[in-house]
C-alpha positions in Angstrom: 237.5 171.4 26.5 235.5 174.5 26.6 236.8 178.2 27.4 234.3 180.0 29.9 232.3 182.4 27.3 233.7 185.7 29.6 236.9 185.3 27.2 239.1 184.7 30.4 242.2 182.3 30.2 240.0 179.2 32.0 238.8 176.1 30.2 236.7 172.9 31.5 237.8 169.8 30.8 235.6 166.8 31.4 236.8 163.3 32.2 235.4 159.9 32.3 236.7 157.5 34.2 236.3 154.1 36.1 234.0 154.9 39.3 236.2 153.2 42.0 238.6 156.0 40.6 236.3 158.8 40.9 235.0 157.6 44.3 238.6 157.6 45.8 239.2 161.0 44.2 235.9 162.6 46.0 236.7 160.6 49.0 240.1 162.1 49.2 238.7 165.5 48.5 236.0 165.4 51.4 238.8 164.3 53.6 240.4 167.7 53.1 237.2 169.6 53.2 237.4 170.5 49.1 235.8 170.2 46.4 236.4 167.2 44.1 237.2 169.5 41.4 239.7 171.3 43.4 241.3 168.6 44.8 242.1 167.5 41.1 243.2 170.4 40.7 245.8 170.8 43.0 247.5 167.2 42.4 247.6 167.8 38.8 249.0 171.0 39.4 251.8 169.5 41.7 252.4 166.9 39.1 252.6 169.5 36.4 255.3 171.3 38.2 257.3 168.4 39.5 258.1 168.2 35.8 258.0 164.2 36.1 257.0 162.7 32.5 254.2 159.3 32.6 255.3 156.5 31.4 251.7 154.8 29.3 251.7 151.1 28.6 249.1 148.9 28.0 248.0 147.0 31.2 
């Protein structure tokens, strides 16, 4: 992660993942008319506040 160098409260956070993911994700995004980073944006922030823990295994 990487804070913007104005000083602001923002950071970047790059992610790798597998491209069948990332395609649905900007898929999904252009559906709505958004940006892929947006789109992230808003379901991690709806996760976030749903308050609902992930359960990690090993698949």
């Amino acid at each position: 992660m990487a804070r913007k160098p104005t000083g602001n409260t923002t950071k970047t956070i790059g992610i790798n993942m597998k491209a069948k993911m990332a395609d649905e994700l900007e898929k999904r995004a252009e559906s709505m008319h958004i940006s892929t980073s947006k789109y992230c944006k808003i379901i991690f922030d709806q996760w976030l506040k749903s308050g609902n823990k992930l359960s990690l295994t090993e698949g």
